[in-house]
GULOGU-393411 format. One record per residue (C-alpha): residue number from 1; x negated, y negated, z. Coordinates in steps of 0.02 Angstrom, whole numbers, plus 32768, in hexadecimal, padded with zeros to 4 digits. Layout:
GULOGU-393411
 num   xx   yy   zz
 NUM    X    Y    Z
...
This chain:
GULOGU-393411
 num   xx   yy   zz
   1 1FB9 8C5B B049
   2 2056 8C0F B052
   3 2085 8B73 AFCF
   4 20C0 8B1B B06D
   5 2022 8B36 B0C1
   6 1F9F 8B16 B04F
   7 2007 8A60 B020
   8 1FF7 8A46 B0E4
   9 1F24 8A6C B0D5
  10 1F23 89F8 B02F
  11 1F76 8968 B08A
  12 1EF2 8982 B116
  13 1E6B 8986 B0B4
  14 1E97 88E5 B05C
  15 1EC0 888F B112
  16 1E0F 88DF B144
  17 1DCA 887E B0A3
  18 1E14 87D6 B0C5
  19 1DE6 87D3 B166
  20 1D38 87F4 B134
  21 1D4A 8765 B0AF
  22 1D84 86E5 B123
  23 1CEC 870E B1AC
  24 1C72 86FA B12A
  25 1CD8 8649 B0EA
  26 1CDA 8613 B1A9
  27 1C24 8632 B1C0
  28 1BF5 85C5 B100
  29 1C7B 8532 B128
  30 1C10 851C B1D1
  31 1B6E 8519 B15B
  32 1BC0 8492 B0DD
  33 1BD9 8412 B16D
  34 1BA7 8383 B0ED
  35 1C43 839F B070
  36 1CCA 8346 B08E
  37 1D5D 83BF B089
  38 1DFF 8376 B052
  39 1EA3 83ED B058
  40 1F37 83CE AFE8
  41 1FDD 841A B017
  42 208D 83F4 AFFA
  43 2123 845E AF95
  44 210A 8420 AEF4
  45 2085 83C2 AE71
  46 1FE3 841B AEE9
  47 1F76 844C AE56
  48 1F9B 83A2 ADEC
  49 1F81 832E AE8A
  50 1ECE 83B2 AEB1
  51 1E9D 839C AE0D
  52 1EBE 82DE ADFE
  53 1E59 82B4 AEB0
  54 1DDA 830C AE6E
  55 1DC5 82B9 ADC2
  56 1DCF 820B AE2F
  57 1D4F 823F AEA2
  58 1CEE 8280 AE1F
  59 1CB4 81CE ADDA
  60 1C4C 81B3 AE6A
  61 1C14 825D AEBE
  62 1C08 8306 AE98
  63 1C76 8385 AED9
  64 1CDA 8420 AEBF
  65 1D97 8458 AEC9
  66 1DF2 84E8 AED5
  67 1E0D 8540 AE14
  68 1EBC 8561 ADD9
  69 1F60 856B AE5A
  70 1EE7 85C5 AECB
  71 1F2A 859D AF76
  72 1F56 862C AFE7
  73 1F0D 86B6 B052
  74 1E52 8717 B01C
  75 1E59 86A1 AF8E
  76 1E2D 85FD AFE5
  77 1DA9 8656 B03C
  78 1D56 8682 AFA0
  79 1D65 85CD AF6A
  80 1D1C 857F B009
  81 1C98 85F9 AFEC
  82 1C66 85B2 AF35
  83 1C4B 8506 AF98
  84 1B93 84CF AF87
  85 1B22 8462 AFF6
  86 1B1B 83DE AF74
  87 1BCC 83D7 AF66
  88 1C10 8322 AFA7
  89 1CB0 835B AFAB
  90 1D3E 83EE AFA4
  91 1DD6 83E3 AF80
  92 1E3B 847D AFB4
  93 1EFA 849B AF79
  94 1F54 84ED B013
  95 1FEF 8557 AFFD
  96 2086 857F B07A
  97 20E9 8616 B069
  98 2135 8614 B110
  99 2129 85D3 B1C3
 100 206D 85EF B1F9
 101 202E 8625 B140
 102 1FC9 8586 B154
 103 1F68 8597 B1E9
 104 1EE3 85FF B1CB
 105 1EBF 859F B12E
 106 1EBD 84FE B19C
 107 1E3A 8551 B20D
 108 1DC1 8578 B187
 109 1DC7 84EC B11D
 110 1DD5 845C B1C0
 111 1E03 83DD B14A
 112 1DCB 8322 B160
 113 1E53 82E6 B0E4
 114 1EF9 8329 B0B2
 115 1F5A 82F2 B02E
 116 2025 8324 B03F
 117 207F 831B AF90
 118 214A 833E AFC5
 119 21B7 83AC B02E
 120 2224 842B AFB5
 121 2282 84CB AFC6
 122 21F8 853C AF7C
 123 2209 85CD AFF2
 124 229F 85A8 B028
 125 22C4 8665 B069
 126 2210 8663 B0EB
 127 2245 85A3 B102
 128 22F4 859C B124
 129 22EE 84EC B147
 130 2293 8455 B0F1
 131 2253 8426 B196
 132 2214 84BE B1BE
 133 21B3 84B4 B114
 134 2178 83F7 B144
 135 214D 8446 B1F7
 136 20BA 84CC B1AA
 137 2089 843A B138
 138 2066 83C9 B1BE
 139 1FFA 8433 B1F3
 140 1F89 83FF B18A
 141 1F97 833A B1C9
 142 1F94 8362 B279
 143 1ED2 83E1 B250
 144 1E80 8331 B1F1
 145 1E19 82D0 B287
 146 1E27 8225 B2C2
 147 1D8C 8200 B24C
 148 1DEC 823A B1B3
 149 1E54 821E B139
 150 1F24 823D B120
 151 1F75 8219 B07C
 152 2045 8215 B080
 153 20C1 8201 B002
 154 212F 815D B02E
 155 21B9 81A1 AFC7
 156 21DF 8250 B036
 157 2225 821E B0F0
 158 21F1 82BC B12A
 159 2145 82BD B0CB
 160 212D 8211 B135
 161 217C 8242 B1CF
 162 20D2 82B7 B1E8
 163 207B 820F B210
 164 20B8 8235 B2CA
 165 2039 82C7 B2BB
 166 1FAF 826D B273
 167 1F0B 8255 B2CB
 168 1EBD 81F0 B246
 169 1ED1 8147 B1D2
 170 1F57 8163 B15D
 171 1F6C 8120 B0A1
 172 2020 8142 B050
 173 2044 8150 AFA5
 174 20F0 8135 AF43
 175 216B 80A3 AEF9
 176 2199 8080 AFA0
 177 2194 7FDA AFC9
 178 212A 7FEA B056
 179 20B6 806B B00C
 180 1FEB 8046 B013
 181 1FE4 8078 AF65
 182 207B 804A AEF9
 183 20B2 8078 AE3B
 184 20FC 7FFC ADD6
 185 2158 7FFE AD2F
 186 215E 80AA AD26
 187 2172 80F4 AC64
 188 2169 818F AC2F
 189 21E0 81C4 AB8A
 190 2191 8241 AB13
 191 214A 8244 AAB6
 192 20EF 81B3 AB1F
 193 2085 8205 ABC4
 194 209A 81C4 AC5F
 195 205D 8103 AC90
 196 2095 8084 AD0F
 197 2030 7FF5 AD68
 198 1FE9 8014 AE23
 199 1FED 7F99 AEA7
 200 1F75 7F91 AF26
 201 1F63 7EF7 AF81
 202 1F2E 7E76 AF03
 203 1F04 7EE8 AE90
 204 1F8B 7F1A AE0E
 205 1F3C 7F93 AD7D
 206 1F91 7FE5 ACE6
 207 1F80 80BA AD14
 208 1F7A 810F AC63
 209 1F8B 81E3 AC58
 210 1F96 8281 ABFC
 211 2016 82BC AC66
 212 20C6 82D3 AC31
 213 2169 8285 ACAD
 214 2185 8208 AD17
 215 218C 827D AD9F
 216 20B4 827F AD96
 217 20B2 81DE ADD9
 218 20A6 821B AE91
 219 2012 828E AE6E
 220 1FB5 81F4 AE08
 221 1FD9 8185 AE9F
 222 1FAF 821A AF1B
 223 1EFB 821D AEBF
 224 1ED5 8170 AEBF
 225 1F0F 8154 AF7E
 226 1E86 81E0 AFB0
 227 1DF8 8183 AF44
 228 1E28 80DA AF81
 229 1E2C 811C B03D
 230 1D81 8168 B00F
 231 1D3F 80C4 AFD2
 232 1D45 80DD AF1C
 233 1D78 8049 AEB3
 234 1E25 8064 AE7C
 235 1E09 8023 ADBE
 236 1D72 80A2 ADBF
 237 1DF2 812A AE08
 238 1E6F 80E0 AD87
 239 1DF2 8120 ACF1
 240 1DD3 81CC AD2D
 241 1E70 8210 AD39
 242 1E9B 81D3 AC81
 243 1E51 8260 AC4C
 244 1E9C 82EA ACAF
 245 1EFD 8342 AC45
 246 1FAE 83A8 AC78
 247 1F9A 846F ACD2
 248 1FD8 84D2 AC5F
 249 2083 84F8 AC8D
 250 20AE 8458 ACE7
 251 20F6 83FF AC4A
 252 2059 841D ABDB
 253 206E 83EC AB25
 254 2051 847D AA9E
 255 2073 8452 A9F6
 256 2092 84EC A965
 257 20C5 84D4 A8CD
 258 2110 842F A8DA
 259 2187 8461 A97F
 260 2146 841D AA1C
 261 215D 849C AAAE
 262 2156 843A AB5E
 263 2133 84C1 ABC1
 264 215B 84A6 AC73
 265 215A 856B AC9F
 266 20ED 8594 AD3A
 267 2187 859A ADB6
 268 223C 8565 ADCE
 269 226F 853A AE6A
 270 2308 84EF AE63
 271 22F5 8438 AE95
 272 2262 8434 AE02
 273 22EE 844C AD80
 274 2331 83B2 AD87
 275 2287 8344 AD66
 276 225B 83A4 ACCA
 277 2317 839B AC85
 278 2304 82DD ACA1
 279 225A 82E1 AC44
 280 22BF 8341 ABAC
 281 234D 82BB ABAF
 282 22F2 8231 ABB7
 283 2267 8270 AB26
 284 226D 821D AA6E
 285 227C 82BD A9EA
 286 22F2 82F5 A95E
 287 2332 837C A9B9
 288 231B 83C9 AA6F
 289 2328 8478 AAAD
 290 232B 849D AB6F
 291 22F6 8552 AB8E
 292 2316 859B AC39
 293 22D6 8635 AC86
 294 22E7 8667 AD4E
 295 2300 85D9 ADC2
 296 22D2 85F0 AE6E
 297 22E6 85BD AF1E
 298 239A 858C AF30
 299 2442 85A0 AFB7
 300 24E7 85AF AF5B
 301 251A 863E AEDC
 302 249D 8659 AE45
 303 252D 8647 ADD8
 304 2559 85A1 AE27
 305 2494 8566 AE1A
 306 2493 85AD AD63
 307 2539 855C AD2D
 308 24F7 84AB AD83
 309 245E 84B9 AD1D
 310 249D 84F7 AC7D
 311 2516 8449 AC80
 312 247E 83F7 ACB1
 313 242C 841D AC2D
 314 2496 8416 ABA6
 315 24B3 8366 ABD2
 316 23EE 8343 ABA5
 317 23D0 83CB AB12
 318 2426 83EC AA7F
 319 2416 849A AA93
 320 240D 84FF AB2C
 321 23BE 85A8 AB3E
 322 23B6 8629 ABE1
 323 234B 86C0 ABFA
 324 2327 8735 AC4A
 325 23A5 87BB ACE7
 326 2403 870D AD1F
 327 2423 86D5 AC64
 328 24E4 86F7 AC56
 329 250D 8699 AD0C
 330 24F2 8608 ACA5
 331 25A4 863A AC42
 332 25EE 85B7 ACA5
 333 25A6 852D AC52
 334 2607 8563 ABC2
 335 2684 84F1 ABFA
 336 2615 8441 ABDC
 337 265B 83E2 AB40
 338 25B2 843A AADA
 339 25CD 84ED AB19
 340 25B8 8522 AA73
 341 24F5 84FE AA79
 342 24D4 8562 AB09
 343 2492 8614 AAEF
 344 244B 86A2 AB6D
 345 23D3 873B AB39
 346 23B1 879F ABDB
 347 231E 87E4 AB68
 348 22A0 8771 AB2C
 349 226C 87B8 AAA2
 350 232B 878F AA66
 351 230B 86EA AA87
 352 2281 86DE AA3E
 353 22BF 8728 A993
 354 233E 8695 A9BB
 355 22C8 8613 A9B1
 356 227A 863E A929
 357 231A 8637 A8B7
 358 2345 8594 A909
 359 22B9 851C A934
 360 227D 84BF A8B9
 361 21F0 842D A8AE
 362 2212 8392 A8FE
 363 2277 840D A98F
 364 2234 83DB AA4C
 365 222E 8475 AABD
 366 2240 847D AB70
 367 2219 8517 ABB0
 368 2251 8521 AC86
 369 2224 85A6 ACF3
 370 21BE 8612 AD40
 371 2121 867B ACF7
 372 211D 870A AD74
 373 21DE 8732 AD57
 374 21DC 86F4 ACA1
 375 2141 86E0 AC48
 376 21A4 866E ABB9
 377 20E8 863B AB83
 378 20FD 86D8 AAF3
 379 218D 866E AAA4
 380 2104 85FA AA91
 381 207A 867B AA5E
 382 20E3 86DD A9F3
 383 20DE 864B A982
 384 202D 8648 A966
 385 2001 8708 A96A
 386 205F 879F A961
 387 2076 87EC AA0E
 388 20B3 8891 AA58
 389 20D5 8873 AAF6
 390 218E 884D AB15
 391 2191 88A1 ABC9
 392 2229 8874 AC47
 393 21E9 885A ACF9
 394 2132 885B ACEB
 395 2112 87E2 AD80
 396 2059 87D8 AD5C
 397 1FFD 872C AD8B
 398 1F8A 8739 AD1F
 399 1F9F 86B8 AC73
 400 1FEC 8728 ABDE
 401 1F5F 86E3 AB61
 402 1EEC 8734 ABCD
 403 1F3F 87E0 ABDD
 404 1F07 8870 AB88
 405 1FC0 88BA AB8E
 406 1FF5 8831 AB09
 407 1FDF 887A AA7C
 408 1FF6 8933 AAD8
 409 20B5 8964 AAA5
 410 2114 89B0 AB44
 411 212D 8A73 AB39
 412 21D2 8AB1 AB46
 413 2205 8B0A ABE9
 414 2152 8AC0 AC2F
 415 2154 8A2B ACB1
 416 209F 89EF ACDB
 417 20A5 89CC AD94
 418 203B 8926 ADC3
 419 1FE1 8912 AE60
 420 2041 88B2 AEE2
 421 2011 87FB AEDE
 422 1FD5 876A AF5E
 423 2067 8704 AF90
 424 208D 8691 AEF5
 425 2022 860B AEE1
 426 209A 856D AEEC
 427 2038 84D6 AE9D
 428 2088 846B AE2F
């Protein structure tokens, strides 16, 4: 049989297998008619914002949410299938890889709130447009029912524009003035976490978090405008989502050895670079180091996007390092008056010998980009164990703690061929 032919009977066997999935989903979302299903979509901050509603709603009810950055395809079938009768509520993270990704997902969960985070350029390639993107995303809006819930953020126009679409009451979120939930005195400066004061109506409460950035603020505020609209106190909303604590890989805090790595390393989109080089210039430490692996989703030249970064980022870190097949566009930041600090290792293992001459305790770490294409977690484990696995172009999902090919040395001349993935989850 023919290696084009028995990849054609694979793929058809997997379409046979989601399409069994979802009948079986259909038939158990019809049986949980009780839960209240609420969908959260948008291009960035999805798993944060899922994670936070939850927590809020938490204090009062008992629910369930979907695990991880699951959010696309067989996978959300498999999570509306975990839903149990005693659940009070769902929430379900919802991923769009392209116009029409979202509508089968729409069908089976039938949402009765949806939360909308932001319009980016994840995706820009299936996307084209950012309207287009905010078109499948509205989606969602326009599937909630006049009895239900819709949750916007204030501070996107074309997050808000989707209100034309809406059905149901709608709560908006943001430091807009006009927003139904508002953040106040917004702080954020490592190695202080993220607090402001919300304002909603009379009510004006200090917001205190784990989570790292100012940029957090619209996920907090996304959370507590679903639990208010849902009739949970906001100061008892307030308290739960103190304790959530950061997704790995969405500026999570590791500390080793006296050098703080911030690891913001699940993807790299472009228009995410910017927020966490922000969070690195603004931070309080002796010394900070931005590394940078593959940035994503962009229009002009690489070299142009790598050169704009590269300045970028030598304006917030005092040393600058690039990894990974794109590492030497970044030359042309040579040219910024602190050219001299900026290094690029297409190999990470070189840069990871680099680091380990050159940080030193009291160092803040930034590490930018994205884990399928880059997996710059090892410069992190490498400094607590001794690892083997130094492979270029991996592009497995699955966390490299929890990889048996970490400590399994690459054979020369062999290349271990990976099963082709879902579309990439793309929560933030």
């Amino acid at each position: 049989m023919s290696g084009a032919r028995m990849a054609r009977l694979r793929a058809a066997a997997r379409e046979a297998l989601m399409d069994a999935t979802y009948r079986r989903a259909v038939r158990h979302r019809k049986q949980a008619w009780r839960t209240l299903f609420i969908a959260v979509t948008g291009s960035g901050g999805k798993t944060t914002t899922k994670d936070l509603i939850a927590a809020a709603l938490g204090c009062r009810s008992y629910g369930s949410k979907s695990p991880a950055s699951h959010n696309a395809g067989r996978i959300v079938a498999r999570t509306v299938l975990a839903v149990r009768p005693e659940h009070d509520f769902h929430v379900q993270e919802l991923g769009a890889y392209g116009p029409g990704t979202l509508d089968r997902m729409i069908a089976l969960v039938r949402p009765k709130v949806a939360v909308i985070t932001n319009i980016g350029s994840d995706h820009r390639k299936a996307f084209r447009t950012l309207e287009t993107a905010a078109a499948e995303k509205g989606k969602v809006v326009a599937a909630v029912p006049p009895s239900g819930l819709t949750v916007l953020n204030a501070d996107d126009p074309l997050v808000m524009a989707m209100a034309i679409r809406c059905r149901s009451r709608i709560i908006s979120y943001g430091l807009a003035e006009g927003a139904g939930l508002r953040a106040e005195d917004v702080s954020a400066r490592w190695p202080d976490r993220l607090r402001f004061v919300v304002v909603h109506g009379e009510e004006r409460i200090p917001v205190r978090t784990r989570l790292c950035g100012e940029h957090w603020v619209h996920a907090v505020l996304a959370a507590l405008a679903t639990a208010v609209g849902l009739d949970v106190p906001l100061r008892a909303a307030v308290e739960a989502v103190a304790e959530v604590e950061p997704w790995a890989g969405r500026l999570s805090p590791e500390e080793l050895g006296g050098i703080t790595f911030i690891r913001d390393d699940f993807k790299a989109p472009l228009w995410s670079v910017g927020p966490a080089l922000r969070f690195l210039a603004e931070a309080r430490a002796s010394r900070k180091v931005a590394v940078i692996g593959t940035i994503s989703d962009y229009g002009p030249r690489a070299s142009t996007v790598y050169t704009a970064v590269a300045r970028e980022a030598l304006d917030a870190a005092d040393e600058v390092v690039f990894v990974g097949p794109q590492a030497p566009r970044s030359s042309g930041g040579r040219g910024h008056p602190r050219g001299s600090a900026l290094h690029a290792f297409v190999s990470l293992r070189e840069a990871s010998d680099h680091l380990e001459r050159t940080l030193r305790p009291g160092d803040l770490v930034l590490l930018k980009g994205s884990h399928r294409a880059d997996h710059l977690v090892r410069l992190v484990l490498s400094r607590r164990e001794r690892i083997a696995c130094w492979r270029r172009g991996c592009r497995r999902m699955k966390p490299c703690d929890q990889c048996i090919l970490l400590r399994v040395p690459e054979l020369p001349g062999f290349r271990l061929s990976s099963r082709r993935a879902a579309p990439e989850a793309n929560g933030g």
